[in-house]
C-alpha positions in Angstrom: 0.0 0.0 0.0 2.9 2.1 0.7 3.8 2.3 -3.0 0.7 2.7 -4.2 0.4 6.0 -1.7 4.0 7.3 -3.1 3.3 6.6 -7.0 -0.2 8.4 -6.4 0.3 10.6 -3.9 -2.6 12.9 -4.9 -5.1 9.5 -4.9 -4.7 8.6 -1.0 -3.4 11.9 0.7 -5.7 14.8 -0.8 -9.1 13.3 -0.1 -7.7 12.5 3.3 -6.2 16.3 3.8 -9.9 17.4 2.9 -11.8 16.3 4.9 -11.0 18.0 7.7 -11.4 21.2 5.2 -14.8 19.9 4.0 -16.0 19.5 7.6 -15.3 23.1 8.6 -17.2 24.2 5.6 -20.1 22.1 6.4 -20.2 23.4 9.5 -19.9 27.2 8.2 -22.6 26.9 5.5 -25.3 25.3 7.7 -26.0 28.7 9.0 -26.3 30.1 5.9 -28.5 27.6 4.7 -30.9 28.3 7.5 -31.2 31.6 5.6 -30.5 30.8 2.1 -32.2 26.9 1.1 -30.7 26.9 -2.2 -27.2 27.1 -0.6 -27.6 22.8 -0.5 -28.6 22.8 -3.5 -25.6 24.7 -4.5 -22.9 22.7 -2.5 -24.8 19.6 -4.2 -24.0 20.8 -7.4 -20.0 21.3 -6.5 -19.9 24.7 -6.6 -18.0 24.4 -3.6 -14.3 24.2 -4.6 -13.2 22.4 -2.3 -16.7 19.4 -3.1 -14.9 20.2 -6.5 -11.5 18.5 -5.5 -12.9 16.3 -3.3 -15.2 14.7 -6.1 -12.2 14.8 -8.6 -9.8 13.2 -6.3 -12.3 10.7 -5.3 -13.3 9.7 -9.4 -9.3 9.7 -10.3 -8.9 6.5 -7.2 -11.9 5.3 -8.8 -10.6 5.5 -11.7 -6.8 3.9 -10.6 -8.8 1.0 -8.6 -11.1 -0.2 -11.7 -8.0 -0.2 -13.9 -5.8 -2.6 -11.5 -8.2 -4.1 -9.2 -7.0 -7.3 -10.8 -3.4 -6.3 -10.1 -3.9 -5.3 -6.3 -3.7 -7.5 -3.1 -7.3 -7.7 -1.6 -6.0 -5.5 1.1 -5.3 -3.1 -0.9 -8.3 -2.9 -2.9 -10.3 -3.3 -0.3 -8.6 -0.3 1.9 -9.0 2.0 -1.5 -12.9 1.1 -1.8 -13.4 1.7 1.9 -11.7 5.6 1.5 -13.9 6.1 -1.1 -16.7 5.1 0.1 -16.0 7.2 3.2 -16.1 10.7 1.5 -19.4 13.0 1.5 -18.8 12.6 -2.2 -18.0 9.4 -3.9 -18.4 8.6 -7.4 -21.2 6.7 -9.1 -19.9 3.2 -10.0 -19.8 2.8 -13.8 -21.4 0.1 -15.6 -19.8 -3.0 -16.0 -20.0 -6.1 -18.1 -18.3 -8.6 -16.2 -17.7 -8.4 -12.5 -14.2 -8.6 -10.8 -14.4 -12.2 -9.8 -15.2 -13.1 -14.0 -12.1 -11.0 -14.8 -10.4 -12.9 -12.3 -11.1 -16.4 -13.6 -10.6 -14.8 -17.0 -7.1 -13.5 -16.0 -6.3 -15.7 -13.7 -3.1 -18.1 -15.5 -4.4 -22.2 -16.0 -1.0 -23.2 -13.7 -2.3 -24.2 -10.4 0.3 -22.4 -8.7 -1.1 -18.9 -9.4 -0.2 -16.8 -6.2 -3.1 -14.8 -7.0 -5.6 -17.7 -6.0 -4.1 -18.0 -1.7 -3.7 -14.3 -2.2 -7.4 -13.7 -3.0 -8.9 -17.0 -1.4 -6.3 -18.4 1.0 -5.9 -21.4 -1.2 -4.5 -22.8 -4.3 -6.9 -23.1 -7.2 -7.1 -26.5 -7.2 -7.8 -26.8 -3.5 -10.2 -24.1 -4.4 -12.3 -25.8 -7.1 -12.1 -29.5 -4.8 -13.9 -27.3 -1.7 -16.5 -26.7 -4.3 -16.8 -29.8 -6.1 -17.1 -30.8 -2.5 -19.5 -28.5 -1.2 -21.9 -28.4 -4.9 -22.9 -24.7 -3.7 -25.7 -23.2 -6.1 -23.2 -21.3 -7.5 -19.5 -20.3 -8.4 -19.4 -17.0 -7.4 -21.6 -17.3 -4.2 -18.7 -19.8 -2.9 -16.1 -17.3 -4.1 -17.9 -14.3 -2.5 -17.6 -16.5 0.9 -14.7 -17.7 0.8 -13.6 -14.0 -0.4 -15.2 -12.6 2.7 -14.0 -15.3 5.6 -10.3 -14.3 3.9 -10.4 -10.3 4.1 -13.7 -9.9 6.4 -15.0 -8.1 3.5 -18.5 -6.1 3.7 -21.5 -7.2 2.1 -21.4 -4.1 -0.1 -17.9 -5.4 -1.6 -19.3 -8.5 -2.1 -22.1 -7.1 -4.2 -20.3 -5.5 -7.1 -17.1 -7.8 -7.0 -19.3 -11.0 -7.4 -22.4 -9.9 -9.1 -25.1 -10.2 -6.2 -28.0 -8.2 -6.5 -28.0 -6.9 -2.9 -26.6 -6.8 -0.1 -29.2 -9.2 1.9 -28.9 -11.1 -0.8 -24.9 -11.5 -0.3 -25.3 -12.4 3.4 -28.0 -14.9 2.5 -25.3 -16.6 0.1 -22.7 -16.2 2.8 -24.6 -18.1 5.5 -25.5 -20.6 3.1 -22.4 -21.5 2.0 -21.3 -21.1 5.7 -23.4 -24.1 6.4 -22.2 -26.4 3.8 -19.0 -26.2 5.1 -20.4 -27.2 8.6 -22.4 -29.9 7.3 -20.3 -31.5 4.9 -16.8 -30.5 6.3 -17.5 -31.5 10.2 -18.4 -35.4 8.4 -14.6 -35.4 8.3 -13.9 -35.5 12.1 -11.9 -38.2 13.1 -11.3 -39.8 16.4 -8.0 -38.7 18.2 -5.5 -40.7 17.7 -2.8 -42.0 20.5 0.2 -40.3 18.2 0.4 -36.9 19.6 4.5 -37.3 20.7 5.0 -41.3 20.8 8.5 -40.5 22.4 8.0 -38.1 25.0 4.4 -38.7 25.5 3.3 -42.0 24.8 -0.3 -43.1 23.9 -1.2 -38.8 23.9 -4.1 -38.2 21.5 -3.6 -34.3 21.4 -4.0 -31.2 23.4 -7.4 -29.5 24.5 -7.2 -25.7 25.0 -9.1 -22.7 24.7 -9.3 -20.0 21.7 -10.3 -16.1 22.5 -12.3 -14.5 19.9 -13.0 -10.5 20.6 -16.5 -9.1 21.1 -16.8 -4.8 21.2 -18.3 -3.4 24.4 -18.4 -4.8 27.7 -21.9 -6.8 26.9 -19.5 -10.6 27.8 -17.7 -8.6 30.7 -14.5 -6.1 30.4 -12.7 -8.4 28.2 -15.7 -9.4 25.9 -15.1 -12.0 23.9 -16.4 -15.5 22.8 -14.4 -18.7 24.3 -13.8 -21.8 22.0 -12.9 -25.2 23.4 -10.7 -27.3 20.6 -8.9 -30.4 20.9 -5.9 -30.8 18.3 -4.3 -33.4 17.1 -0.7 -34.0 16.3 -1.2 -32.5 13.0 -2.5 -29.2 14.2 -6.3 -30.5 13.0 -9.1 -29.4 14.8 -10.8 -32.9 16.1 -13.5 -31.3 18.6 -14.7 -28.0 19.0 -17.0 -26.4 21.0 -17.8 -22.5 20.3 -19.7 -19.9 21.9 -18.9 -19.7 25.4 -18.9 -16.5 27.2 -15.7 -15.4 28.7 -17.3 -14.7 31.7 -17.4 -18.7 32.3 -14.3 -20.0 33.8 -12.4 -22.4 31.5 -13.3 -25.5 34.2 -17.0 -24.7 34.0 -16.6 -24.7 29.8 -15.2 -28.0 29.8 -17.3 -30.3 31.9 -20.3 -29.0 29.6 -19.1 -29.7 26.6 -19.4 -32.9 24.3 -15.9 -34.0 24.8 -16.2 -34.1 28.4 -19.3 -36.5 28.0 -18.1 -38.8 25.4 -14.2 -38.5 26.3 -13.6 -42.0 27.9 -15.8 -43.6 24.8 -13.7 -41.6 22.4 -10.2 -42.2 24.5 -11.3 -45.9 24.7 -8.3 -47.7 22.8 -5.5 -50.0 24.6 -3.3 -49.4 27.6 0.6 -48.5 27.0 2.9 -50.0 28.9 5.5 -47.6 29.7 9.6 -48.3 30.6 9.2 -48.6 34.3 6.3 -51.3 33.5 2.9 -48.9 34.0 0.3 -49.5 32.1 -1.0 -45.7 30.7 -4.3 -45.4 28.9 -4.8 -43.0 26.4 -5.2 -39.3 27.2 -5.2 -36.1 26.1 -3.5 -32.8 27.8 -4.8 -29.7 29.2 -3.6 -26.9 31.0 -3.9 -25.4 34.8 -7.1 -24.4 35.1 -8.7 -28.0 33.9 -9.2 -30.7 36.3 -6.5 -34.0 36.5 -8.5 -37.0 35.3 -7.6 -40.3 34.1 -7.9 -39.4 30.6 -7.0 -35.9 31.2 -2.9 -35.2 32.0 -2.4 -31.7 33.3 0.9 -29.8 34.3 2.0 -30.0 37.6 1.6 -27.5 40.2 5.1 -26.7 41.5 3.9 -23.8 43.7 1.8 -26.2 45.8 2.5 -27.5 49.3 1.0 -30.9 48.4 4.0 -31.5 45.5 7.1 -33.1 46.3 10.2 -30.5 44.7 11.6 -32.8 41.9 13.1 -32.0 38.8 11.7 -34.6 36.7 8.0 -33.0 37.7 9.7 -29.6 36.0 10.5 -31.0 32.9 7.4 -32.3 32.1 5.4 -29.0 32.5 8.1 -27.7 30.1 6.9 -30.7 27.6 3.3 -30.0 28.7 3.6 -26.3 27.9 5.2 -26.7 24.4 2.0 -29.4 23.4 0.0 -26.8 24.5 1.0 -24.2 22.3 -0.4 -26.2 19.4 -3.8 -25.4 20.3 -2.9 -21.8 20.0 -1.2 -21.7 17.0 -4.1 -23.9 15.2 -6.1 -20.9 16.6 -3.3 -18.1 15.4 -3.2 -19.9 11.9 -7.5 -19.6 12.1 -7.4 -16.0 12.3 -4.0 -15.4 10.0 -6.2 -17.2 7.2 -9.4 -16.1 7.6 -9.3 -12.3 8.6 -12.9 -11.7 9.7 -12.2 -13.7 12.7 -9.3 -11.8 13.4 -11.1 -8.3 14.3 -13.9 -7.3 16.9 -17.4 -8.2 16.3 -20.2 -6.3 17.1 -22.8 -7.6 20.1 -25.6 -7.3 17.3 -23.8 -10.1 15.8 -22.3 -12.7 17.7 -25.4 -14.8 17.7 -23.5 -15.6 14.1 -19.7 -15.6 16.1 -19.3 -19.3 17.0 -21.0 -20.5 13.8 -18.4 -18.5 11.6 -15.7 -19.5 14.1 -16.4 -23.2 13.3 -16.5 -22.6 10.0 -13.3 -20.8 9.9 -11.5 -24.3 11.7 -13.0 -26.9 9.8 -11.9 -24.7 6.6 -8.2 -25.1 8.5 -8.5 -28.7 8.6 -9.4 -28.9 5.2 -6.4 -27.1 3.9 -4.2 -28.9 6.0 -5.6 -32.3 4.8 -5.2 -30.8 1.0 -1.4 -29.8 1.8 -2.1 -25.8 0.9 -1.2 -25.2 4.8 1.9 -23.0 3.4 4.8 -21.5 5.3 3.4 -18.0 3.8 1.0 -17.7 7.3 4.1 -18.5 9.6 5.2 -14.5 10.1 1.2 -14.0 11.2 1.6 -17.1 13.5 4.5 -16.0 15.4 3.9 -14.5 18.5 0.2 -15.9 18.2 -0.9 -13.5 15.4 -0.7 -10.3 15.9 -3.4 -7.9 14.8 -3.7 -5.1 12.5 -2.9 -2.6 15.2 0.2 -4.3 15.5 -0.6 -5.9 19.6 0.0 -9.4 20.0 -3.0 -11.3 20.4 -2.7 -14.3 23.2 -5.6 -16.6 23.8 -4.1 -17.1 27.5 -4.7 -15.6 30.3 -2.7 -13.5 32.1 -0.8 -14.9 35.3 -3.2 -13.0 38.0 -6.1 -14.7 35.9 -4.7 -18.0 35.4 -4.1 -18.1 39.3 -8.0 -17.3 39.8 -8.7 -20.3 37.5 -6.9 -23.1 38.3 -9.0 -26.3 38.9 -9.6 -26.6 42.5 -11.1 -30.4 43.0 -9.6 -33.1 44.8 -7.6 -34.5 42.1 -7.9 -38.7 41.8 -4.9 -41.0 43.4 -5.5 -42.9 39.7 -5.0 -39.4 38.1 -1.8 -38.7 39.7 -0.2 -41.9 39.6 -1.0 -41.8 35.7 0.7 -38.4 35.4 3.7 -39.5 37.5 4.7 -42.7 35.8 4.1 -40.8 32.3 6.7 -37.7 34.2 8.8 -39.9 34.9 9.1 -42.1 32.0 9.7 -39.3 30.2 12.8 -38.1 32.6 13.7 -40.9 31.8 14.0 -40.7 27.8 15.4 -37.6 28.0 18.6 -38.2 30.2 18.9 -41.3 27.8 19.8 -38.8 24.9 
C-alpha cells in the first residue's frame, strides 16, 4: 500500500487532507442555509471548490482501482474502496459487463500455482475448485464471494459488485448458506484422536485440549468481551473437537465439563493401555492446562507452587513438555485468524449470535487445507507470537498470570490421576537423560 500512496500521492493523501477542510465548511454553511435553502442545492452541485477536489480526487482513485483491481492485493483494494466510500462525495460506480471475480477467472493463468488464488482465497486453485466440487454450492461466485469474505472480512457491499449479487441481503443470505455447507459437509470429516500426539515423549497422547479467544466490542460478555472456543488438536494441528460460543465470563473449568468432549471423552479415548519403561500400564489421554481438572484421561501440568508436590526435577521437565504441546492449540487458533481475517477483528454484540457458527466454519476450513497440503509457510510470520493484529498488539488466547491463578481447577484431584501423570513424568525423565 505504501507504494501505491507514493506513485499516487494525490489519490490517497488529498481526499484525506480534505476532509478536515470539508467538515469546517459544512459546518460554516449550515447557518447560511438556514437563511438561504438553495445554498444545499448549490454545495450539491460542487460549486464548492473544495466538493470540487474532493469529487475529482475521489473519481481519479476510482478510476486507478477499476483499472488494477486485478493487479492489487485484496487488502489493498479493499482499503482504496473503503476511503472512497468514506467521503461526502463518492463517485457513481460505472457500468460493467463482467464483475471482478469473471475477470479474475478470465485472468487468472491455468497453472495451479497462481499466487493470486491464496492471495485472494487463501488457497490454491485447485484446492479451491475441490472445496467446491465438495460442497456443490448453487453457485460459483456465491462460494467465491464466501470464501472472499472469511479471507479479508469483506463487507457485504464489496461483495455485491465484485461477485455480481443483487443486494446486499442477498450477499449475506449466500454467505450463511455457503457457511453451512462447510459445517455440514466438512464437520463429516472429524476423526477420532488418535494416540500419536509425541510417541517418544508422550506416549499413547491423542492431542492437546485448550481454549481459543475471539474479541467481542463493548463490555456486553464482561471487560474483556469476547467469545471462548474449546478445541482439541491433534498432532497435525487438526481441529478434532470444538465447541464454540462460550462466554468469557465462564471459567475455562465450567466450559469443559459441559461440553461434548467431556461426556463422550472416555468412549472416544477408549483404545488399549501403553505399557511404559518402568512397567505402568497408561491409557490413552489427552493434555490440558492449569485451570482444567486432573482426570484419568485428562494429563495436566503439575503445580510446583503447591504444598502438596514433592520438589523434583523430573516433575519440572514435564510441565516444560506439557507447555510446548500446548502451544499447538494456540497456534491452530493463530493460523484460524491469520487465514481467515474476519475472525481476526472485533465483532459487534448485534452479531455474535453468528460468532461461533463462523468461528467453526473458519477451523474446519483449517483442517481442510491442511488435509489438502495448501497449509503453506506464507501464514508463519502472522503465527508468530500468536498472530498479531492489525494494530500491531500481539493477540494471546491465555490468560494473564493473576487470571490463570484465579482459575486453576480446584477439586480433589484422583490417586489414579496422579499416579498416571507421575509414571508418564517420569518415564519421560527418563527418555530424556537417555539422549
Amino acid at each position: 500500500e505504501a507504494k501505491v500512496a507514493a506513485g499516487f500521492p494525490n489519490l490517497l493523501i488529498l481526499p484525506i487532507s480534505l476532509l478536515g477542510e470539508r467538515k469546517k465548511a459544512m459546518v460554516a454553511g449550515k447557518r447560511k442555509s438556514d437563511r438561504n435553502p438553495t445554498n444545499v442545492s448549490d454545495k450539491l452541485g460542487l460549486k464548492d471548490p473544495l466538493l470540487r477536489r474532493l469529487s475529482s480526487a475521489a473519481a481519479v482513485t476510482h478510476s486507478f482501482l477499476q483499472a488494477n483491481d486485478l493487479f492489487l492485493s485484496p487488502s489493498q483494494s479493499l482499503r482504496l474502496e473503503s476511503l472512497i466510500s468514506s467521503l461526502p462525495i463518492s463517485p457513481s460506480p460505472s457500468p460493467s459487463t463482467a464483475t471482478w471475480f469473471n475477470r479474475f477467472l478470465t485472468s487468472a493463468t491455468e497453472e495451479d500455482d497462481d499466487p493470486r488464488w491464496c492471495l485472494c482465497f487463501r488457497m490454491s486453485k485447485s484446492t479451491f475448485f475441490n472445496l467446491f466440487s465438495i460442497l456443490s454450492p448453487s453457485s460459483l461466485p456465491s462460494f467465491a464471494a464466501a470464501i472472499f469474505r472469511l479471507a479479508h472480512g469483506a463487507s457485504y457491499e464489496c461483495l455485491v459488485h465484485r461477485f455480481g449479487f443483487d443486494s446486499t441481503s442477498q450477499a449475506s443470505h449466500s454467505f450463511f448458506t455457503v457457511c453451512k455447507l462447510i459445517n455440514e459437509k466438512l464437520s463429516q470429516q472429524l476423526d477420532d484422536p488418535n494416540p500419536d500426539f509425541s510417541p517418544n515423549l508422550l506416549p499413547n497422547c491423542c492431542g492437546v485440549v485448550g481454549f481459543g479467544r475471539f474479541e467481542v466490542k463493548g463490555k456486553l460478555l464482561g471487560a474483556k468481551g469476547s467469545i471462548l472456543v474449546q478445541a482439541l488438536v491433534d498432532s497435525n494441528g487438526r481441529f478434532v473437537d470444538i465447541s464454540a460460543g462460550w462466554p468469557s465470563t465462564m471459567k475455562p473449568e465450567a466450559i469443559f465439563r459441559q461440553t461434548k468432549l467431556f461426556s463422550i471423552a472416555e468412549e472416544v479415548l477408549n483404545g488399549d493401555p501403553t505399557k511404559l519403561g518402568n512397567g505402568v500400564l497408561v491409557p490413552r489421554y489427552i493434555l490440558g492446562d492449569y485451570c482444567l481438572p486432573l482426570l484419568p484421561w485428562l494429563v495436566t501440568p503439575y503445580d510446583l507452587t503447591s504444598n502438596e508436590e514433592e520438589e523434583e526435577s523430573f516433575r519440572e521437565e514435564f510441565n516444560n513438555v506439557v507447555h510446548t504441546g500446548l502451544l499447538s492449540v494456540e497456534i491452530a487458533f493463530a493460523k484460524v485468524r491469520a487465514r481467515w481475517r474476519i475472525l481476526d477483528k472485533k465483532w459487534k454484540p448485534e452479531t455474535i449470535e453468528f460468532m461461533p457458527f463462523v468461528i467453526t466454519t473458519g477451523c474446519l476450513l483449517h483442517n481442510f487445507l491442511v488435509d489438502s497440503g495448501d497449509d503453506d509457510d506464507s501464514l508463519e510470520e502472522c503465527v508468530n507470537g500468536c498472530a498479531a493484529g492489525d494494530n500491531g498488539e500481539t493477540r494471546k488466547d491465555e490468560k494473564d498470570d493473576d487470571d490463570e491463578k484465579t482459575r486453576r481447577f480446584e477439586g480433589e484431584a484422583y490417586i489414579e490421576s496422579r499416579r498416571i501423570r507421575d509414571a508418564i513424568a517420569e518415564n519421560l525423565s527418563r527418555v530424556i537423560s537417555l539422549r
